[in-house]
N, C-alpha and C positions, 0 to 999 in steps of 0.2 A: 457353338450355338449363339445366336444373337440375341442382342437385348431391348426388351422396350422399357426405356425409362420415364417414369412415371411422374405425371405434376398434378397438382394441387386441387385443382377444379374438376381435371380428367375424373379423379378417385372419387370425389362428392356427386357427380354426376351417375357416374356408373351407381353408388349405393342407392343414389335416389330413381334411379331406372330400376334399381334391383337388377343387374347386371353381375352375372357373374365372372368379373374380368381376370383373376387367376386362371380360371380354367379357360376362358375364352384365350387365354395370351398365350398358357402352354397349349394348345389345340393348334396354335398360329405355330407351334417350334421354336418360341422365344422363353427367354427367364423374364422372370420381372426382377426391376431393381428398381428400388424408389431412393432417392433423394435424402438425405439427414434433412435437409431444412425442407422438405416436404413434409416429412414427418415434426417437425418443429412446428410450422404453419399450421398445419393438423390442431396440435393442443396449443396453440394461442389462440386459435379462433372457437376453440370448444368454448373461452369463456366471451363468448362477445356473440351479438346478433339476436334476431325472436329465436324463440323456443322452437321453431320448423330447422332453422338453420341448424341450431345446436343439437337437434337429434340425427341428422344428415351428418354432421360430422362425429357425433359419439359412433353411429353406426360404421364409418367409416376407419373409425380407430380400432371398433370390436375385429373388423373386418381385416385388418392388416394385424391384428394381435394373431387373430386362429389360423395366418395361413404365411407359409413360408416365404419367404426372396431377399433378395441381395438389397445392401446396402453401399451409398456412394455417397461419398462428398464432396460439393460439387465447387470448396472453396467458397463462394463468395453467399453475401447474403440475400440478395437478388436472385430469387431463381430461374423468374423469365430468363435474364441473361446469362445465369448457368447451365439454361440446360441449351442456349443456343451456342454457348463456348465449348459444351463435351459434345455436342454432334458435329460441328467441327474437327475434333478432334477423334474422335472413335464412329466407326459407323451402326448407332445405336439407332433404333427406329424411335422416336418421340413420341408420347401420347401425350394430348393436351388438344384441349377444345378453343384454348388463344389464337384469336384471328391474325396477331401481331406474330406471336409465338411464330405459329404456321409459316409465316411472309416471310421470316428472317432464315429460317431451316431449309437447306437442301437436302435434307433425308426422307427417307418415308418417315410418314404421319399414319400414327395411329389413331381415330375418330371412333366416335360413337354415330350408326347411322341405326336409327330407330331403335330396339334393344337388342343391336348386332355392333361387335365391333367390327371395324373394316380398315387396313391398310390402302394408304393413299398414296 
């Protein structure tokens, strides 16, 4: 089975669409695996931003506590360019709304299109 690994922005997007991307990603026949230093980014930025920001990311922490998936690390502390060095390396689909991200990736791209996800 394949995987979509998951970044930063993708995750706070989808909470704040109210996007149910666990079930949306297994529906797709993919695992989700998110990132250590995604989940790092996650709670450093819990303490910084307005108060809209920081309930978009509590929700997204609640969010990844109640549901299950793999964990990866991705080595370095940049994760733009870890998750452009492990699709490289393994053929994982990427989600991420990064218009750079995107440009640098030859894999499929996982995107948010309206409150659908959609492989690109």
């Amino acid at each position: 089975m394949k995987y979509a690994v998951l970044d930063t922005n993708f995750i706070l997007s989808c909470a704040r669409k109210k996007i149910d991307f666990f079930n949306e990603i297994k529906f797709m026949g993919l695992k989700t695996l998110i990132p250590l230093q995604v989940i790092e980014e996650l709670k450093i930025l819990s303490g910084k931003g307005n108060s809209k920001l920081k309930e978009e990311i509590k929700l997204s922490l609640n969010i990844l506590k109640n549901n299950s998936f793999e964990k990866i690390d991705l080595h370095t502390k940049n994760v733009d360019n870890g998750l452009v060095d492990i699709s490289e390396k393994r053929d994982y689909v990427i989600a991420t709304l990064d218009k750079e991200i995107k440009s640098r990736i030859k894999n499929p791209k996982l995107i948010i299109r309206g409150k659908k996800l959609e492989i690109i």
